[in-house]
Backbone as CSV, one residue per row, in Angstrom:
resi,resn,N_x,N_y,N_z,CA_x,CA_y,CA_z,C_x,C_y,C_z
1,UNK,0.846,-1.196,0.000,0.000,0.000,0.000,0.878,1.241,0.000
2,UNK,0.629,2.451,-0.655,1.711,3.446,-1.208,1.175,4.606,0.330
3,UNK,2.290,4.887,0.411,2.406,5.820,1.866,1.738,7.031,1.301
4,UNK,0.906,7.562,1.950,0.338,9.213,2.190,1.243,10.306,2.438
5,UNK,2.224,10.957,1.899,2.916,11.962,1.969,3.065,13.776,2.153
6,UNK,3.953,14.055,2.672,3.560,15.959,2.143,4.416,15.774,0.939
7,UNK,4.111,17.097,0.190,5.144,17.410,-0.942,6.523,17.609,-0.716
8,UNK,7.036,17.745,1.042,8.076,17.819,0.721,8.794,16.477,0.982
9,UNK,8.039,15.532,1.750,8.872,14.225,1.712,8.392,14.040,0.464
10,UNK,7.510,13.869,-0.419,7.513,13.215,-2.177,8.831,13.653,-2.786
11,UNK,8.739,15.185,-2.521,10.080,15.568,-3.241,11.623,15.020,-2.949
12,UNK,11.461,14.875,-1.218,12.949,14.376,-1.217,12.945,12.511,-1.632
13,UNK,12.036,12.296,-1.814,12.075,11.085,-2.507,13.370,10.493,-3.954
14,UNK,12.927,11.744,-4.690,13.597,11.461,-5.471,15.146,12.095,-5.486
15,UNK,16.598,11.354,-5.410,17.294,11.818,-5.461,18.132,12.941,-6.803
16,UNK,19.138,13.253,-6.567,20.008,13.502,-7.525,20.321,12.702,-8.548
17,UNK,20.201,12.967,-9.717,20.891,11.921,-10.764,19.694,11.043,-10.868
18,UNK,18.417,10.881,-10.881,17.012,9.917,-10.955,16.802,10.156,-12.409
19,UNK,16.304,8.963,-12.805,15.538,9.457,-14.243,14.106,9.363,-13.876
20,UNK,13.425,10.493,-14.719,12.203,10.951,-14.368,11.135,11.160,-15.217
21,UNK,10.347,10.211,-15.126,9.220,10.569,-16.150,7.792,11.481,-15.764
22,UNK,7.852,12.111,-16.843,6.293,13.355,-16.112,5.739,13.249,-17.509
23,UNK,4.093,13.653,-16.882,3.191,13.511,-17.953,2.357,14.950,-17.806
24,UNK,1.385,14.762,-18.266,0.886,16.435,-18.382,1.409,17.246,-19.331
25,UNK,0.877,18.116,-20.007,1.880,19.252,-20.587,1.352,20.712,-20.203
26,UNK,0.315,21.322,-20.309,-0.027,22.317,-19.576,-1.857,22.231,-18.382
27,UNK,-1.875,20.734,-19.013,-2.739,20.492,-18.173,-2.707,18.858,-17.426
28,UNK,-2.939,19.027,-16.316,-2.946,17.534,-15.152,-1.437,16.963,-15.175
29,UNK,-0.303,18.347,-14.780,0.836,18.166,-14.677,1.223,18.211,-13.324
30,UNK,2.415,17.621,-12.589,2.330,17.731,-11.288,3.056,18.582,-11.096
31,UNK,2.654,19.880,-11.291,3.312,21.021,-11.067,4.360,21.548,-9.392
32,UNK,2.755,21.140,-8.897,3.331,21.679,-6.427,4.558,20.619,-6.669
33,UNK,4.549,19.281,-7.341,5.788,18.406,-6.370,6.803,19.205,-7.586
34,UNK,6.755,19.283,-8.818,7.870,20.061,-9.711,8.447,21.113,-8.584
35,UNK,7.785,22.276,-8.802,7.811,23.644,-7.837,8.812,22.828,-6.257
36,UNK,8.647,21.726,-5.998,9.223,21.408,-4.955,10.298,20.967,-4.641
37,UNK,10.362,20.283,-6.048,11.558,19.888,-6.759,13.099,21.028,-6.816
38,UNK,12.432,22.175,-7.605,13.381,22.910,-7.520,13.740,23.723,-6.216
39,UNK,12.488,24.089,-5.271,12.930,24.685,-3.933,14.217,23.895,-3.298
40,UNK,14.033,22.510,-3.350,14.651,21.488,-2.828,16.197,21.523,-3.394
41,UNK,16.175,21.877,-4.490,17.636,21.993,-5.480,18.294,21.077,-5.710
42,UNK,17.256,20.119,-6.367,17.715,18.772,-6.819,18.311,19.028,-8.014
43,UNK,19.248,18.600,-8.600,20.160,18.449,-9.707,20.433,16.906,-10.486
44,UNK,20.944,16.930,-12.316,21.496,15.834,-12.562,20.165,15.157,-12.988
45,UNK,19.129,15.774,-12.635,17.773,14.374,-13.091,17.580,14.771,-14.893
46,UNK,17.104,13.094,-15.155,17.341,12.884,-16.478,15.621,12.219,-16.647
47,UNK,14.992,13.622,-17.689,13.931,13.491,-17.556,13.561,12.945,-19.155
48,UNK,12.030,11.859,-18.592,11.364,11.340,-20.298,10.307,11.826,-19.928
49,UNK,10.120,12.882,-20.905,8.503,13.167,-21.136,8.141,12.277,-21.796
50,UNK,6.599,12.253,-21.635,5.869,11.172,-22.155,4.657,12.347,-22.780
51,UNK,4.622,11.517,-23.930,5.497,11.899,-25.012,6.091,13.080,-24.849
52,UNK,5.404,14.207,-24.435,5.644,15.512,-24.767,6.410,15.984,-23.492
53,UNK,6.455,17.570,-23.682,6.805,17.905,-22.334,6.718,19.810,-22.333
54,UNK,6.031,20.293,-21.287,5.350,21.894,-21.536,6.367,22.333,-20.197
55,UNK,5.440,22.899,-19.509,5.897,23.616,-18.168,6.767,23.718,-17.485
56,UNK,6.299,22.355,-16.955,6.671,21.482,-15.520,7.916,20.649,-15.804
57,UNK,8.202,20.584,-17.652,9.785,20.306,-18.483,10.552,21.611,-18.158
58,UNK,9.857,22.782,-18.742,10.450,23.733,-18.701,10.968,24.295,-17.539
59,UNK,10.665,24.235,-16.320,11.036,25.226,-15.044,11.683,23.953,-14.748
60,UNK,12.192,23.080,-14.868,13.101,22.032,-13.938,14.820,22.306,-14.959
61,UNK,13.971,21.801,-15.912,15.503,22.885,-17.346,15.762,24.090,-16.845
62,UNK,14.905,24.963,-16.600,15.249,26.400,-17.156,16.045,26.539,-14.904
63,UNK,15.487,25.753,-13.990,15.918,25.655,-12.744,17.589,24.912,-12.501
64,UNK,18.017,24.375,-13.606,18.871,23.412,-13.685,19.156,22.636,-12.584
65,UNK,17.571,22.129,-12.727,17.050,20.703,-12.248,17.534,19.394,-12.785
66,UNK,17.197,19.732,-14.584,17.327,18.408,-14.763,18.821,18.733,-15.958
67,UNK,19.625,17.772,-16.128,20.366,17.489,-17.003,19.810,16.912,-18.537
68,UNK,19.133,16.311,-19.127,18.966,15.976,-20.117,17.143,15.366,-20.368
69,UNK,16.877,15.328,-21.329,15.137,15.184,-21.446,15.207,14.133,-22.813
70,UNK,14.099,12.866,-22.700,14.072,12.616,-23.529,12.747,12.664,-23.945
71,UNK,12.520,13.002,-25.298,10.879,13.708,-25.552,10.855,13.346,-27.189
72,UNK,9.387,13.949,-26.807,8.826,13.784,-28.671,9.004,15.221,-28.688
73,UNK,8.561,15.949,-27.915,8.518,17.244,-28.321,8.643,18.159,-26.888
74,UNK,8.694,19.434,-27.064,8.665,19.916,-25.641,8.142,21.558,-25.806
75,UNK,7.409,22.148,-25.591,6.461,22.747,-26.230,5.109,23.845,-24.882
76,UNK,4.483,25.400,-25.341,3.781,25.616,-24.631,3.236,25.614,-24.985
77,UNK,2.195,24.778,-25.977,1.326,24.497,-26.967,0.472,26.201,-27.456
78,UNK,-0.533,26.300,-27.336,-1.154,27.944,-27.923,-0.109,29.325,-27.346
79,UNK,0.879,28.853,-26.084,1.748,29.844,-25.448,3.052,29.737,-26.525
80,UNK,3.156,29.174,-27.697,4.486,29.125,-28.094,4.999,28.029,-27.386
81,UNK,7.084,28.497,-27.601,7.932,27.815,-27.703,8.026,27.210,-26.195
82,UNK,8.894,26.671,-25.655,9.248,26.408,-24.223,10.551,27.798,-24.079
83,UNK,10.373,28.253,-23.659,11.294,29.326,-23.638,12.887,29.215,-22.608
84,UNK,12.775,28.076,-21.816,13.665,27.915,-21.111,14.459,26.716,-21.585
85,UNK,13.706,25.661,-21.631,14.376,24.659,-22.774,15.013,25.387,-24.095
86,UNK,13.971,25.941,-24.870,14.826,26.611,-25.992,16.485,28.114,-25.806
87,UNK,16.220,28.421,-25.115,17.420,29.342,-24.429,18.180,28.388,-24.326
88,UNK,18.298,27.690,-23.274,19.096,26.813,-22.910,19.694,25.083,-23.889
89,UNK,19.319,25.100,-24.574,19.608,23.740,-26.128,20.320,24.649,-26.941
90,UNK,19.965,25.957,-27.407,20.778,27.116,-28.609,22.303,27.411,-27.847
91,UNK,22.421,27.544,-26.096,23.541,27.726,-25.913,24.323,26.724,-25.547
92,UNK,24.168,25.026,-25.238,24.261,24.222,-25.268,24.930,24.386,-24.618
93,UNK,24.254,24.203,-23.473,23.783,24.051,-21.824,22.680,23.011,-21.287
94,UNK,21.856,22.562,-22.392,21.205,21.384,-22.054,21.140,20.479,-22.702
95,UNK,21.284,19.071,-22.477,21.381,17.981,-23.039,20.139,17.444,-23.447
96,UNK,19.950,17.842,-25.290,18.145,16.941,-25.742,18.274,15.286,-26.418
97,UNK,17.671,15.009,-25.756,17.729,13.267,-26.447,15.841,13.568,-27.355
98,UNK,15.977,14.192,-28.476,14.691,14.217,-29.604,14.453,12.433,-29.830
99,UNK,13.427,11.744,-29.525,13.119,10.451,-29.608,11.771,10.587,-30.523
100,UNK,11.139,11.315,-30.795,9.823,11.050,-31.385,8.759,10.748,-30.315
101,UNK,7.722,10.694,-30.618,6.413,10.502,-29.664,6.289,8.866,-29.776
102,UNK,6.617,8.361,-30.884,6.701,6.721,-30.772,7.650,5.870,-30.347
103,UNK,8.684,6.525,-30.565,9.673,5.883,-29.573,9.979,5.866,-28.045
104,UNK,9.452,7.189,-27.593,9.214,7.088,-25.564,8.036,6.564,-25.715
105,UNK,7.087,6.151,-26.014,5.955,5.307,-25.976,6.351,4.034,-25.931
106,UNK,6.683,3.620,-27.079,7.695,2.264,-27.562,8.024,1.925,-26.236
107,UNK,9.680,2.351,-25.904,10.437,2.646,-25.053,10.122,2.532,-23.875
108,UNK,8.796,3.023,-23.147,8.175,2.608,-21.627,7.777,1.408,-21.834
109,UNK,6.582,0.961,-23.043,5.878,-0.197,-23.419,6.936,-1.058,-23.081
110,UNK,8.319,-1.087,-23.302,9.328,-2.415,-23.380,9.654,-2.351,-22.097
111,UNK,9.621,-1.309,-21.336,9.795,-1.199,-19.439,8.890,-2.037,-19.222
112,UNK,7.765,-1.327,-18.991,6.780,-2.325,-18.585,6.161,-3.517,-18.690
113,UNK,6.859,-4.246,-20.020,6.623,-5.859,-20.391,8.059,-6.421,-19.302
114,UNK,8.763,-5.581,-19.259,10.226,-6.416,-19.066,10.627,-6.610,-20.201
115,UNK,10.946,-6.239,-21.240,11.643,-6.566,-22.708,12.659,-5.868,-23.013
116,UNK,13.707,-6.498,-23.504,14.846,-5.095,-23.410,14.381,-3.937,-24.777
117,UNK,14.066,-4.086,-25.547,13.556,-3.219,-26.468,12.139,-3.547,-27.280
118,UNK,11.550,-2.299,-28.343,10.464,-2.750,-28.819,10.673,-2.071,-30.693
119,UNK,10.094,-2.468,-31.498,10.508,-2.152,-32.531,9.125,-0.900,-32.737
120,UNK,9.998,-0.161,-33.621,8.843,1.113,-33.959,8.919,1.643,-35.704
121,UNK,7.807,1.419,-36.096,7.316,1.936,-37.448,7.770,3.161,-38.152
122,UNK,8.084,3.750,-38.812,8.397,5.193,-39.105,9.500,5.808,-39.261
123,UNK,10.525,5.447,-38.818,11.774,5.783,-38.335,12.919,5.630,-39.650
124,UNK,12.661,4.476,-40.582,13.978,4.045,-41.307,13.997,5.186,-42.438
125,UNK,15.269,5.694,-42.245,15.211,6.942,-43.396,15.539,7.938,-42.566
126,UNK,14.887,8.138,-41.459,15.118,9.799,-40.888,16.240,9.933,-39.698
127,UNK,16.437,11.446,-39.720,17.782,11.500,-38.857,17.480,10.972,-37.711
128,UNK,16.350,10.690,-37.112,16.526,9.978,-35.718,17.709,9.185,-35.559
129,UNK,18.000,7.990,-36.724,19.167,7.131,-36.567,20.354,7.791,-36.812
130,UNK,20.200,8.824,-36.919,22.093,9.883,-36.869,22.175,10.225,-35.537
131,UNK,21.009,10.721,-34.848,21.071,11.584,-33.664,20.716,10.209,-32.118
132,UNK,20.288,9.979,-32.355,20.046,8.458,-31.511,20.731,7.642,-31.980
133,UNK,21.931,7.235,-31.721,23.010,5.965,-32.030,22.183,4.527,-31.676
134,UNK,21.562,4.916,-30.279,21.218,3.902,-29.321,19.650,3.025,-30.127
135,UNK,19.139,4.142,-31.215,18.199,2.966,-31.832,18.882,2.581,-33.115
136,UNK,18.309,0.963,-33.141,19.311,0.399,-34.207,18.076,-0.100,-35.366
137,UNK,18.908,-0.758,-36.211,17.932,-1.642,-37.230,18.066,-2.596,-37.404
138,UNK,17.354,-3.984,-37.227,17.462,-5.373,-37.165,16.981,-5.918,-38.389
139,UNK,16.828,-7.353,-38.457,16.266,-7.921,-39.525,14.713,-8.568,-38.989
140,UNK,13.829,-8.122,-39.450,12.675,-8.628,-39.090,12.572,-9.931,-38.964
141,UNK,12.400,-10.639,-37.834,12.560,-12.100,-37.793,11.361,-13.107,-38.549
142,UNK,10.374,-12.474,-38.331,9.036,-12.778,-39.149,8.793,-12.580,-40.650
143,UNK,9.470,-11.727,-41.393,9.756,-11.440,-42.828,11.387,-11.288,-43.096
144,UNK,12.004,-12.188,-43.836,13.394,-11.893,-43.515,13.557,-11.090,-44.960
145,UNK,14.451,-10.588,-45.053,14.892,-9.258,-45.503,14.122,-7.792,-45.139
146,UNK,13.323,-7.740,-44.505,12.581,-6.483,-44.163,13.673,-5.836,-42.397
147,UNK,14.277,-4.498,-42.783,14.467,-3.931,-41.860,13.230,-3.262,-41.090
148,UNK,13.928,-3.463,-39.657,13.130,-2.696,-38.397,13.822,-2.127,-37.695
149,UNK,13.411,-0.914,-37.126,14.053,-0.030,-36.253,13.459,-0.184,-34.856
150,UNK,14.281,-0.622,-34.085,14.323,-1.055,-32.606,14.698,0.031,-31.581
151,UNK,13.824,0.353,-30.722,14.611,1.321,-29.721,14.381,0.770,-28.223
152,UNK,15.537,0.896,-27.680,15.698,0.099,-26.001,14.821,0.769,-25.091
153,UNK,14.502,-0.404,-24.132,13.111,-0.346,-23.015,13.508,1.366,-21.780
154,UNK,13.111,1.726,-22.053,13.120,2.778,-20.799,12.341,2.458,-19.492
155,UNK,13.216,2.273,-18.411,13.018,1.961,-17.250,13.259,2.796,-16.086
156,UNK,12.332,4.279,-16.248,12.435,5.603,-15.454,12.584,4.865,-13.837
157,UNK,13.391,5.836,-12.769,13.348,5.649,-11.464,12.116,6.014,-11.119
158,UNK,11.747,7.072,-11.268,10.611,7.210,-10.722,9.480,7.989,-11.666
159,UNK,8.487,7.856,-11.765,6.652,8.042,-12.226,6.280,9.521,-11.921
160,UNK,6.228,11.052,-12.006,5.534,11.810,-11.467,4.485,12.231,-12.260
161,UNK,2.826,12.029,-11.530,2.225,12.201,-11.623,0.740,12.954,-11.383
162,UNK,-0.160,13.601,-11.748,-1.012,14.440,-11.202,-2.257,13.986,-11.353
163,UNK,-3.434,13.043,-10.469,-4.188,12.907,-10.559,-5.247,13.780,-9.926
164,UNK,-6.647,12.890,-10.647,-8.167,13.755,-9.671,-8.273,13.549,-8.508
165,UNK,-7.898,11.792,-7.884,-8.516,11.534,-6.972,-7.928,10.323,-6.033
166,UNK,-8.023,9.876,-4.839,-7.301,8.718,-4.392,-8.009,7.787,-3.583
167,UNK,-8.465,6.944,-3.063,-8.924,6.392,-1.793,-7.785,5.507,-1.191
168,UNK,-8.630,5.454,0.135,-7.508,4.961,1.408,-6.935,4.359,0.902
169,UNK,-6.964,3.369,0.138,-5.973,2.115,-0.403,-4.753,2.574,-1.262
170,UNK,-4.975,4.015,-1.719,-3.737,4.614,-2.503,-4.052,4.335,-4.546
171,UNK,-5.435,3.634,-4.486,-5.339,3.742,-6.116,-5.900,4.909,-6.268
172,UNK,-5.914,5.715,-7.795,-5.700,6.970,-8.158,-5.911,6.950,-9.094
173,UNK,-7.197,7.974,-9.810,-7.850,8.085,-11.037,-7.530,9.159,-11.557
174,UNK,-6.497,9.221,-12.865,-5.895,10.020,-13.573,-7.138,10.192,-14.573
175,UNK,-6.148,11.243,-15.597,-6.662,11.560,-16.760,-6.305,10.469,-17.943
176,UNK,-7.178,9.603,-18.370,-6.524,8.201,-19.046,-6.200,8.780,-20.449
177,UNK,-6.060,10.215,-20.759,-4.914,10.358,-21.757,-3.891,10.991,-21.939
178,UNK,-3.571,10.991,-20.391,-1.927,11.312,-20.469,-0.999,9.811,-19.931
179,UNK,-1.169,8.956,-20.199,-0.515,7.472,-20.015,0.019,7.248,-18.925
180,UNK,-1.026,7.978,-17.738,-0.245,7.590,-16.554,-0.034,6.265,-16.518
181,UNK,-1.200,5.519,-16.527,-0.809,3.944,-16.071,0.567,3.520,-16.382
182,UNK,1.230,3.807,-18.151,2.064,3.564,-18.710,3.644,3.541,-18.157
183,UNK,3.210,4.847,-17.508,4.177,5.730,-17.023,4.577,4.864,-15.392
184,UNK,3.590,4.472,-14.954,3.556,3.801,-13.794,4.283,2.566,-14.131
185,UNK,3.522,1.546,-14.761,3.932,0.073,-14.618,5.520,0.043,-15.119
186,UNK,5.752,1.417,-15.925,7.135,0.934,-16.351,8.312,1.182,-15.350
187,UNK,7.930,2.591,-14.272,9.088,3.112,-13.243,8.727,2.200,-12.181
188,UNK,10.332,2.694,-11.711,10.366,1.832,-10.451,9.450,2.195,-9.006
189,UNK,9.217,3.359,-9.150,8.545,4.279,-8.105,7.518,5.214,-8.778
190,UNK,6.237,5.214,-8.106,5.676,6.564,-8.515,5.003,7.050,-7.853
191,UNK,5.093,8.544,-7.975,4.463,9.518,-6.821,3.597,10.408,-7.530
192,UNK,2.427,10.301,-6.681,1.222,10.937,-7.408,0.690,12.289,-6.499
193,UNK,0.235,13.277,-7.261,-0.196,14.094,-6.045,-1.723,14.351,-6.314
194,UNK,-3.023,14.519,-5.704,-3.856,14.288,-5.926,-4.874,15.566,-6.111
195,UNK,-6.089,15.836,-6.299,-6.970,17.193,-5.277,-7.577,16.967,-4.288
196,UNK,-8.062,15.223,-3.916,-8.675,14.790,-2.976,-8.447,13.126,-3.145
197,UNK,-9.074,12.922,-1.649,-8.854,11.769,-1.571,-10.864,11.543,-1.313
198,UNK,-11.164,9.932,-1.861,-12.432,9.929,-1.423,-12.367,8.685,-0.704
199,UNK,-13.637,8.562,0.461,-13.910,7.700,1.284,-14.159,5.675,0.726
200,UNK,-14.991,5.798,-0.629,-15.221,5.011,-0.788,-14.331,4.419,-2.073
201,UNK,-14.148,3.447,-2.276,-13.054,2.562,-3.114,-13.764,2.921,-4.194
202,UNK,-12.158,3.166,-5.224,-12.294,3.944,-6.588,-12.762,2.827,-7.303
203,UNK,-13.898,2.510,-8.178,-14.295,1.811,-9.508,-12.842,1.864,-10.414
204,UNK,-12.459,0.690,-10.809,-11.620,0.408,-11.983,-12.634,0.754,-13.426
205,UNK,-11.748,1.434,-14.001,-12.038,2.108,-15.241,-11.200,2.926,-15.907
206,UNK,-11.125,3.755,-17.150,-10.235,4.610,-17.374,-9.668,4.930,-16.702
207,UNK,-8.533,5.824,-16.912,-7.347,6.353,-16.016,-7.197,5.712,-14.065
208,UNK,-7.810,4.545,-14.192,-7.228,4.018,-12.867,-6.316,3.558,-12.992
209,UNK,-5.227,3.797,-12.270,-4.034,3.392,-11.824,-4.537,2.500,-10.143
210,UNK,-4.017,0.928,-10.206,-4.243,0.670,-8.983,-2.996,0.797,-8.094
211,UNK,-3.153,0.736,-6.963,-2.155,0.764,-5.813,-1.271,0.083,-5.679
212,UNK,-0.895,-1.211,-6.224,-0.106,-1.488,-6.189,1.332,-1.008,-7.293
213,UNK,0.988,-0.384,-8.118,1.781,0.691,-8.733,2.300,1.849,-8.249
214,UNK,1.898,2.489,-7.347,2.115,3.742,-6.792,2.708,3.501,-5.653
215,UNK,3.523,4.251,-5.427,4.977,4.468,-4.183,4.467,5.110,-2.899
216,UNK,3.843,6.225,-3.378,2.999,7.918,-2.556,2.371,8.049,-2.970
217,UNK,1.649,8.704,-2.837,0.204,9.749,-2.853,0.168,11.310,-1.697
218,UNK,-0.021,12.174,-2.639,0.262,13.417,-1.931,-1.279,14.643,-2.070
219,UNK,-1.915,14.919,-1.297,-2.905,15.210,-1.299,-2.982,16.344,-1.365
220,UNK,-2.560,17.547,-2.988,-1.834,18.463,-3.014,-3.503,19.060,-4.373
221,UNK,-4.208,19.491,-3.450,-5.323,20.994,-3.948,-4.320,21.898,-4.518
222,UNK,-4.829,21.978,-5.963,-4.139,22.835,-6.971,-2.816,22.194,-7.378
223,UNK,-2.751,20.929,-7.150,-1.528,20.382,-7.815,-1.121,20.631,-9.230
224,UNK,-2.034,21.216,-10.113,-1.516,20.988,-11.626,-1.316,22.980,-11.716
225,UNK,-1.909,23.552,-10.934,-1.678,24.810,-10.996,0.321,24.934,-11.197
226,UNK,-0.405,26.444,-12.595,-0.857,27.046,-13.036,-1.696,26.567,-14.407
227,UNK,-1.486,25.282,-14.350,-2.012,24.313,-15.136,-3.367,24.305,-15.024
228,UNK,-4.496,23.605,-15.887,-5.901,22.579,-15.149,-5.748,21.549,-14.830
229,UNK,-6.575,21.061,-13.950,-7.085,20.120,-13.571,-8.939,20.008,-13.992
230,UNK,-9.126,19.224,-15.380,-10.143,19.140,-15.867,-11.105,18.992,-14.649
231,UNK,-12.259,19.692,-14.710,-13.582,19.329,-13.136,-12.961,19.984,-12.066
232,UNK,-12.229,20.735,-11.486,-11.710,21.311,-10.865,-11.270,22.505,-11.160
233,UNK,-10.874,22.727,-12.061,-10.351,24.455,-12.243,-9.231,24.520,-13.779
234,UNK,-9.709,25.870,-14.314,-8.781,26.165,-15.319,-7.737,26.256,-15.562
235,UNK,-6.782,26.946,-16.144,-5.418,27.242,-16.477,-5.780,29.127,-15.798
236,UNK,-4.503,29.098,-14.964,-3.895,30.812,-14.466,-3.656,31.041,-15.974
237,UNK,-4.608,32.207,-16.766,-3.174,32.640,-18.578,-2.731,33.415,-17.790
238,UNK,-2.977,34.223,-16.470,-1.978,35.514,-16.436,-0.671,34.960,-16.054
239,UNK,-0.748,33.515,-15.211,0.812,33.212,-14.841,1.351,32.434,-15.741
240,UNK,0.533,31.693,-16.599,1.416,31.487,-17.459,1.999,32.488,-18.660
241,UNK,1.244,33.501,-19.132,1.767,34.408,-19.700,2.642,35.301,-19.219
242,UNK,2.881,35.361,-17.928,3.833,36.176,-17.037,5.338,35.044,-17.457
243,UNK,4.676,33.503,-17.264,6.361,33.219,-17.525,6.742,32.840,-18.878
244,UNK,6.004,32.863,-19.896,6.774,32.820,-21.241,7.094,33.955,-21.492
245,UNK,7.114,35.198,-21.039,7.183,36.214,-21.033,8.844,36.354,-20.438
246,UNK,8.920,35.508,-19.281,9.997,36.469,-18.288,10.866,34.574,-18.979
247,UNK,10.774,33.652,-18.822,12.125,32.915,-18.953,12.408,32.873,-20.100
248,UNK,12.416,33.618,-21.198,13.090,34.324,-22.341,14.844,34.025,-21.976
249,UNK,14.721,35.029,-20.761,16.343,35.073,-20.446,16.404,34.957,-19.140
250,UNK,17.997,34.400,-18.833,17.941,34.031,-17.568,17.702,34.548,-15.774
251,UNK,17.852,36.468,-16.471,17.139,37.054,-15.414,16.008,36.858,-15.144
252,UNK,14.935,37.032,-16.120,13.672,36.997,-16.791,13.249,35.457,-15.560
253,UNK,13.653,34.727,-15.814,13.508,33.378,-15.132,13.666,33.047,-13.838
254,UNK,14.878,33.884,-12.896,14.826,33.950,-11.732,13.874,35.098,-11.068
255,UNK,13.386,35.799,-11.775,12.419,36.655,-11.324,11.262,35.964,-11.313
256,UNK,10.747,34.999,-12.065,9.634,34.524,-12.182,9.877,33.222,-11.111
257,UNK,11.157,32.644,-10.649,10.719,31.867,-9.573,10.964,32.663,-8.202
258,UNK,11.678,33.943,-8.302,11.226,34.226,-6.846,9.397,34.904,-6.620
259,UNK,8.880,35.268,-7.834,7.920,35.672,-7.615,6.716,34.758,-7.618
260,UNK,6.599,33.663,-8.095,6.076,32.438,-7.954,6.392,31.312,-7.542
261,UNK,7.771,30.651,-7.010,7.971,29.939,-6.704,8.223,29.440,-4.930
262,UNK,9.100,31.043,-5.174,10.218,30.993,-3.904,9.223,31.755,-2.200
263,UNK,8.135,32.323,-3.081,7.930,33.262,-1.990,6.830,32.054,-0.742
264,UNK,7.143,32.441,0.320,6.191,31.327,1.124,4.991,31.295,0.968
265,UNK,4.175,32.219,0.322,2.635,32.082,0.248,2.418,31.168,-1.071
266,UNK,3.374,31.334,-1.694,3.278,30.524,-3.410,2.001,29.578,-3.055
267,UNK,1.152,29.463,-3.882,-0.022,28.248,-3.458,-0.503,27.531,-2.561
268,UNK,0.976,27.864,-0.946,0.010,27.637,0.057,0.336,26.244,0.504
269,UNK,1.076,25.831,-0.244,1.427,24.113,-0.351,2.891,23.815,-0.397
270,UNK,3.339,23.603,0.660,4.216,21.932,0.434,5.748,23.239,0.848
271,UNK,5.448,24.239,1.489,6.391,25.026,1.130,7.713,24.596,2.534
272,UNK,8.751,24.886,2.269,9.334,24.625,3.456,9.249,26.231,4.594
273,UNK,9.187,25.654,5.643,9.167,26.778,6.837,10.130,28.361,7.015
């Protein structure tokens, strides 16, 4: 059964040097344990968006949180570019592993069977195989002379995730199209933060994740803020337009985490004393 946590033991959960998978991109991202992440001044983490990666990619990059990302894309979708990722890749200062959206898909899928790799469609021809050494091309064992492009199982340390909801037992009903489950069965650990917990045992269905997958559970109201949380509340545009605005440049960026991040009232949550 996965322990009940604050945000700041979730956060010290994960060490230095962890590989880290997050889901969400500007919405049902686990933003409070991110935000906690960097108060904490964790370094060296080597993050896979799944697939994608918005925000909660961006302020751990642009925090030099994380060392390297592997993604399909990384992006503030209608806000533009990622502005801190992109600053930081042009002066090459951050390490991008570009995988495609089918290959970190692929790539967890072979975590979570236990398989050391999985083969993926699309790929033969394009620079992926210049820039990714690590995916190769085999001989299709089922049609022989037909090449396939194979890329190895990704087996994240730890799962972060932002769900609706939890009961006592610790299972947790996500949004079933951001791949939490996926994201789960393949890491070794995963920590979820929730808006509530309810009394009576969650129905298996979409986006259930059961408990025996999950590490923590963190019972963190406004967790995806400045994000949504679909049935719960919208997207802040003024804070997010305040920070594509300011992590442009790297002043620009520490202004926007002392003014949202750092200050003790920040959301009210998980802050240290």
């Amino acid at each position: 059964m996965p322990r009940f946590v604050s945000l700041v033991e979730a956060a010290a959960l994960v060490p230095d040097g962890a590989t880290v998978a997050l889901a969400g991109n500007l919405d049902m991202s686990p933003l409070a344990l991110v935000r906690e992440l960097v108060r904490q001044g964790r370094r060296g983490l080597r993050l896979v968006l799944v697939p994608s990666g918005g925000l909660a990619a961006d302020l751990l990059i642009g925090a030099g949180v994380a060392e390297s990302a592997e993604f399909g894309s990384v992006h503030l979708g209608e806000y533009g570019v990622a502005p801190a990722f992109k600053r930081l890749v042009e002066a090459g200062k951050f390490r991008p592993l570009d995988s495609g959206c089918p290959a970190v898909l692929a790539g967890l899928q072979a975590g979570a069977l236990g398989v050391p790799f999985m083969p993926v469609r699309g790929f033969l021809g394009t620079d992926y195989l210049k820039v990714r050494p690590e995916f190769r091309v085999i001989e299709n064992p089922y049609n022989p002379g037909e090449p396939v492009v194979v890329v190895p199982a990704v087996r994240p340390d730890f799962a972060l995730i932002h769900g609706f909801r939890a009961d006592a037992q610790g299972n947790v009903l996500t949004d079933p199209t951001q791949d939490a489950g996926l994201m789960a069965r393949a890491s070794r650990c995963t920590v979820v933060t929730v808006e509530e917990v309810q009394k009576s045992p969650l129905e298996r269905g979409p986006g259930f994740v059961a408990a025996f997958y999950v590490g923590a559970v963190v019972v963190a109201p406004g967790g995806a803020r400045p994000g949504a949380c679909p049935g719960y509340y919208g997207r802040d545009e003024a804070e997010i337009k305040a920070y594509v605005d300011l992590a442009r440049t790297e002043t620009g960026f520490r202004e926007y985490l002392t003014r949202y991040l750092l200050r003790p009232q920040a959301y009210g949550m998980g802050l240290p004393g």
